[in-house]
N, C-alpha and C positions, 0 to 999 in steps of 0.2 A: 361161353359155357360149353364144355364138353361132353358129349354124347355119352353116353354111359353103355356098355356091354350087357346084351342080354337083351330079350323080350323085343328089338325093334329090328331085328334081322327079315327080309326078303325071303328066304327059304323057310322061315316059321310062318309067313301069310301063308305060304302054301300047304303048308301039313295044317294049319287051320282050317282052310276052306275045304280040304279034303276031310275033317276033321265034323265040320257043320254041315257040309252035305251027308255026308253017313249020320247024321243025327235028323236028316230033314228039315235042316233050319235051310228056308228060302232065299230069307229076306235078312241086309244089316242094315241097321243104322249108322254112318259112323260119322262121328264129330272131331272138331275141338272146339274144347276151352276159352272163350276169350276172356279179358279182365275182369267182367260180370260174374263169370264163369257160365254165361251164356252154353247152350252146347249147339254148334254150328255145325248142323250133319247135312249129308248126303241119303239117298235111299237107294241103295242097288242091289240088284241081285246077287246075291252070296256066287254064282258061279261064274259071276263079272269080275269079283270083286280083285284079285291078280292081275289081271287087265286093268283093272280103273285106278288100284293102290299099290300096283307093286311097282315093279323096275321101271322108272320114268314117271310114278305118277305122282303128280304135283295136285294144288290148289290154290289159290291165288291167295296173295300175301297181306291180305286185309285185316284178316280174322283182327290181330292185336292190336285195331288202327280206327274200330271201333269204339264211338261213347256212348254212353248208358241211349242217348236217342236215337243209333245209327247212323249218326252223321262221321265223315273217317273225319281223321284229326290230325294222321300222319302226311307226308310231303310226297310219297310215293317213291321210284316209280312202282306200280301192283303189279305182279310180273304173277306166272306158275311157279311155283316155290315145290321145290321135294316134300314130300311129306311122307310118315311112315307108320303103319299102325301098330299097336301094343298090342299083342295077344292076352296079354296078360289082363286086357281090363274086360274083357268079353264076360256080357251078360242078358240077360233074357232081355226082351222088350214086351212089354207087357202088355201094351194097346192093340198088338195086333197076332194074331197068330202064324208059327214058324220064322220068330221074329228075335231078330238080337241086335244088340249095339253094343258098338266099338268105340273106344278112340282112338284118335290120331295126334298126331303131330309132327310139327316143322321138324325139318333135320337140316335147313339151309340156313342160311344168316339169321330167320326170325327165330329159331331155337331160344337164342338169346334175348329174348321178350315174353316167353309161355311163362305164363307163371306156372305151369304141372311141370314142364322141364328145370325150373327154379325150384321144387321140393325137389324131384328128383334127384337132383343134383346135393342140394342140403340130405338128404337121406343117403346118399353113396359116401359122403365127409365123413357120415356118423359113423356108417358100415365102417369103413377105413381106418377108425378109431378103436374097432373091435365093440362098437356101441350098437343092440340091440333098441330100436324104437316101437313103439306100441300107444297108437291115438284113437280117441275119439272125438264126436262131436256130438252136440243138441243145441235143438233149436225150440222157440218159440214161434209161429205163424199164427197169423189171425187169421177168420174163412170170413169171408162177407157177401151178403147173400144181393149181391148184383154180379153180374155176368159184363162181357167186353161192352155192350151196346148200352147198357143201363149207366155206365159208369162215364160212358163217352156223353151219353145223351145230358147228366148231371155237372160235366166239365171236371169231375172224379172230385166235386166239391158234397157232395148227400153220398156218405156211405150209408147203407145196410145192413148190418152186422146180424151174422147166424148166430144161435145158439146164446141170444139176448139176455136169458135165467140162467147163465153158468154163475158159480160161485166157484172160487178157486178150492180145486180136490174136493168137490163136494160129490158125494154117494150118490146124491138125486141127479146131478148133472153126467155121470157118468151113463149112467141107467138111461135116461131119456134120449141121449145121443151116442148110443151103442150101435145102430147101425152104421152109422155114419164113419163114426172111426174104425168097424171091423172091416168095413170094407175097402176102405184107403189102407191098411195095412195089407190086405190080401194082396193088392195092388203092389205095396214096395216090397212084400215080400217075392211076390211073381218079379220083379225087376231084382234079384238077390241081394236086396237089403237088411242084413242083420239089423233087428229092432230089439230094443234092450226095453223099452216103454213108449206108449201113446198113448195120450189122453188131456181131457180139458186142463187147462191152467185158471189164469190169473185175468179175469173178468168173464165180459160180454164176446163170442168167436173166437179166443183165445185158445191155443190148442201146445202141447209140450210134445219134442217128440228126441228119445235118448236112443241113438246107435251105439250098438256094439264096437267096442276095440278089437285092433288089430293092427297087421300091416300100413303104415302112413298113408302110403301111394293111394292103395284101396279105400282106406277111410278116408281120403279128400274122395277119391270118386262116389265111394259112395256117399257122403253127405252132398256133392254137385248133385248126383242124381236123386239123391229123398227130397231134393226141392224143383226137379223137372218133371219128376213122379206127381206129386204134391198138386204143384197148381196144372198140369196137367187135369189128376183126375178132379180141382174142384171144379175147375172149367167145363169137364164133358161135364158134373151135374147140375152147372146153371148156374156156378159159384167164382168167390174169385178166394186164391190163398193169396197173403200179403208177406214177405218176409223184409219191409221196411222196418228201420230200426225204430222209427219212432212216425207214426201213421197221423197222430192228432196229438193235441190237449187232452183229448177226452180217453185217450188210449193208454197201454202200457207200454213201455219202452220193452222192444222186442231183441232177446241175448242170441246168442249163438257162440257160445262156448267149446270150448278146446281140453281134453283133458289127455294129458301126456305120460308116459312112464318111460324108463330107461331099462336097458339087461345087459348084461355082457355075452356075449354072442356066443363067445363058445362053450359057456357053462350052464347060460339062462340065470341067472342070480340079477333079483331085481337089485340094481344099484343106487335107488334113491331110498329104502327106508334104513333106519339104523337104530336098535332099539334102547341102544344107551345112550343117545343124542338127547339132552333137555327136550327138543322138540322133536324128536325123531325122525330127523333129518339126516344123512350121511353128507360128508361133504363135496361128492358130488351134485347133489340137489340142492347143497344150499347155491352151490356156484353157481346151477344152472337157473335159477330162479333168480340169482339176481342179476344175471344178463337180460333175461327177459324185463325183470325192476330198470333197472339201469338205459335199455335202449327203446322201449317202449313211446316216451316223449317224442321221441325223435325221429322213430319210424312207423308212426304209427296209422298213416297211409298205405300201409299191408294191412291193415286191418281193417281199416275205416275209408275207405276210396271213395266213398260219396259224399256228398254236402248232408242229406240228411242224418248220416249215423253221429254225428256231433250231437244234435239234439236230443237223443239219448242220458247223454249226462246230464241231467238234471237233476233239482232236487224233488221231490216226490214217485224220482224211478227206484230200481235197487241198484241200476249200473254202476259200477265204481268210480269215484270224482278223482283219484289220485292213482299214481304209477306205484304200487306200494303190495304187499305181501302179507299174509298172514295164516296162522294155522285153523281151518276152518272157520274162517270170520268171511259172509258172502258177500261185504262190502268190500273186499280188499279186489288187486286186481288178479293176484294171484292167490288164487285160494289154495294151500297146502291142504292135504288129507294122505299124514302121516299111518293111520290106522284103519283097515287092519293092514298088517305088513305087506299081506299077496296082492294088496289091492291100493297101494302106497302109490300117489299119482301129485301131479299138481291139474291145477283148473284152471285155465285162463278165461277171465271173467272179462275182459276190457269189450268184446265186440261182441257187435248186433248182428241179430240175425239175415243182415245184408250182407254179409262177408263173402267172397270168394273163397272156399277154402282151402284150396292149393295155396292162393297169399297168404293166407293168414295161418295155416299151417308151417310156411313157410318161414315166418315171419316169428313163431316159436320153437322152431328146430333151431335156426340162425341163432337167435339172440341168444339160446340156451348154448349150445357150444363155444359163442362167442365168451359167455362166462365163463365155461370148464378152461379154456384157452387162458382167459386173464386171471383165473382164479379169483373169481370176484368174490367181492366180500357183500352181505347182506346188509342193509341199512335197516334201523330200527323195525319193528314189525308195527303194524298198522294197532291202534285199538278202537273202540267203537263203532258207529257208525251203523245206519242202515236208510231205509227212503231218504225222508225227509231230515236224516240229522248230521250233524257235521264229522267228519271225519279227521284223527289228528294222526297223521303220518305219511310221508308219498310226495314226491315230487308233481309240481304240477301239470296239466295236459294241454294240450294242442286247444283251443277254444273254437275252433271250426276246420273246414278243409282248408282253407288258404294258409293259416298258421301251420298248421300241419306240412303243408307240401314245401312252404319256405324252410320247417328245420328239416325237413328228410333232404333237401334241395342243397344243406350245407353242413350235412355229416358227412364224416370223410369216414368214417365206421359202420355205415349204413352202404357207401360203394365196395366195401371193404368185404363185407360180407355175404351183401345180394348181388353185387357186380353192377360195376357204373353205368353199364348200358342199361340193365334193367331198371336199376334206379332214375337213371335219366329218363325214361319212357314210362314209366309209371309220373310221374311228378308232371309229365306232358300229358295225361291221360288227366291226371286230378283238374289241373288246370282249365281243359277243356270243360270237367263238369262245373267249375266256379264262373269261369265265363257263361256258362249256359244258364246259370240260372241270378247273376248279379243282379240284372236288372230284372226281373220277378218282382214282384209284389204281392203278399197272401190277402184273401177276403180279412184276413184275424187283422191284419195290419193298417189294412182302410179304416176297418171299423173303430177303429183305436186310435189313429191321429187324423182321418180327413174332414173330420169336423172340429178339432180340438185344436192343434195348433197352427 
């Protein structure tokens, strides 16, 4: 993967830090990304930071060698690796005062592994195309009112759940837990989180929270960070946030949605609605929706990298059962929302609120050009469908991580377009969490065959 021009140059750290000193920021935080989207920082002082990040400064080459338990997985050797930071992603830090965080990343061999350099990269294809990108995200989290020691002391088997009398958008529930969410907003927005909504959802600690669009780059950072914000601030108040896609039986399957538009860069003319289209669709939208239709099956370990986001599909979630498309229908995976024209987007419905979103951002800029490229045609559109009822249209999905990682493991159009290294190393990342959790055993599953058969 090649380096991209702009924003990671050694003489931009330095008009930076001269930049954050004359503002009296002291302190940065600066990270990366690893395939959690974990953020793996440093603390230094802003007038170190030249000294510690610029000419010669490296970090050791683990970060993407990392599994969800911190055990590495990779063969080594873990050397000091270059690394470079992005000015461009600078933002307050919220927790402490005269405080900001950065990030970073590799510019030596691992480049080729960061999933943030993998959209980057997918975003400069587009740029080159003369294509204008514009993303969001939202998420579903659950708060649970046990803290790190409560939940270790239960074996993370007795949750807690805050906010027990929510009803989904209900006026009483809004009201009674209005401190709570005015104050966690205060927070993402002190971290420069454009928030577009926040508020209760769908049950018991259920919570919805809608960012603002904009630039890709920044909307993956910032949804990384409205979930380091997030359980950050429920942790300092005794709480934990969860953004497992699927937490329990007794829970709701937790989304974490994507919603994308296209322009033409040099005019700004949105290029997906068309309003003499049946469906008012242009046909670059239809193309690029069904790249996403079309390669979804098969790569859909950018979206789903853990064992638990399978679980999600089920029947009594709203998650989508099938790889399939449709014009405002919320069971499809690609929800279309042709109208109004200014605000003409698609929604990618497939993944839980576990996602990394540089992959799974990544993961819809890819598959979406890969159809403007093949001019792909759309497959029937989905009809029906919602929780618990069947759905007739869509090719079938992956049934767990292991399925999932053997068809990404034997596309040759998935190396094609996120690059065989990456692909290869992500399938070596999944792997590790299948082995990590094969032999497990749940309480649900004792109960249910150690006296029966």
């Amino acid at each position: 993967m090649e380096r991209e021009a702009g924003g990671l140059e050694f003489q931009d750290l330095t008009a930076l830090v001269k930049k954050l000193m004359a503002e009296s920021c002291d302190v940065a935080h600066v990270g990366m990304f690893d395939l959690n989207a974990t953020f793996r920082e440093r603390r230094v002082r802003v007038a170190d930071l030249t000294r510690v990040f610029g000419p010669g400064g490296t970090f050791v080459n683990v970060v993407h060698e990392w599994d969800t338990g911190e055990q590495v997985f990779g063969a080594g050797p873990f050397v000091g690796e270059p690394i470079a930071i992005d000015p461009a992603s600078l933002r307050p830090y919220p927790f402490e005062p005269n405080a900001c965080a950065l990030v970073a990343d590799y510019i030596g061999p691992s480049a080729e592994t960061s999933p943030r350099r993998l959209l980057e990269h997918l975003v400069a294809k587009a740029h080159n195309r003369g294509l204008g990108v514009r993303a969001a995200f939202e998420f579903e989290f659950l708060v649970l009112d046990d803290n790190a020691e409560s939940l270790r002391e239960s074996g993370f088997s007795t949750l807690k759940t805050f906010a027990k009398d929510n009803r989904c958008w209900a006026g009483e529930s809004a009201a009674i837990y209005a401190d709570f969410v005015t104050e966690l907003e205060r927070i993402l927005v002190q971290g420069d989180i454009d928030m577009l909504a926040l508020g209760l959802e769908l049950g018991p600690g259920c919570f919805e929270a809608t960012l603002c669009h904009g630039d890709p780059l920044r909307a993956a950072d910032n949804a990384a960070f409205f979930k380091l914000l997030t359980k950050a601030y429920c942790r300092r108040q005794g709480k934990t946030a969860s953004f497992m896609a699927q937490l329990g039986g007794q829970f709701p399957g937790l989304s974490g949605h994507i919603h994308l538009s296209l322009t033409d860069r040099e005019t700004g003319e949105d290029l997906f609605p068309d309003p003499a289209d049946e469906k008012g669709m242009s046909r670059t939208f239809r193309s690029f929706v069904a790249g996403l239709v079309a390669l979804a099956p098969e790569a859909m370990p950018l979206t789903h990298h853990t064992a638990n986001a399978y679980r999600r599909h089920t029947p009594q979630n709203w998650a989508p059962k099938t790889a399939s498309w449709a014009v405002q229908n919320y069971a499809a995976a690609v929800r279309v929302v042709p109208q109004p024209t200014d605000r003409c987007r698609l929604e990618y419905r497939l993944p839980g609120s576990d996602i990394n979103p540089f992959l799974a951002l990544a993961f819809v800029l890819g598959a979406g050009l890969w159809g403007l490229d093949s001019n792909a045609e759309l497959p029937p559109e989905l009809t029906g469908g919602g929780p618990g009822l069947t759905v007739t249209g869509g090719a079938s999905l992956p049934h767990d991580l292991f399925e999932a990682i053997d068809r990404l493991a034997r596309s040759e159009r998935a190396s094609e377009i996120w690059g065989e290294t990456f692909v290869q190393h992500l399938v070596e990342a999944c792997h590790q969490e299948v082995a990590a959790l094969s032999r497990e055993t749940s309480a649900a599953e004792r109960a249910r065959y150690l006296e029966v058969v």
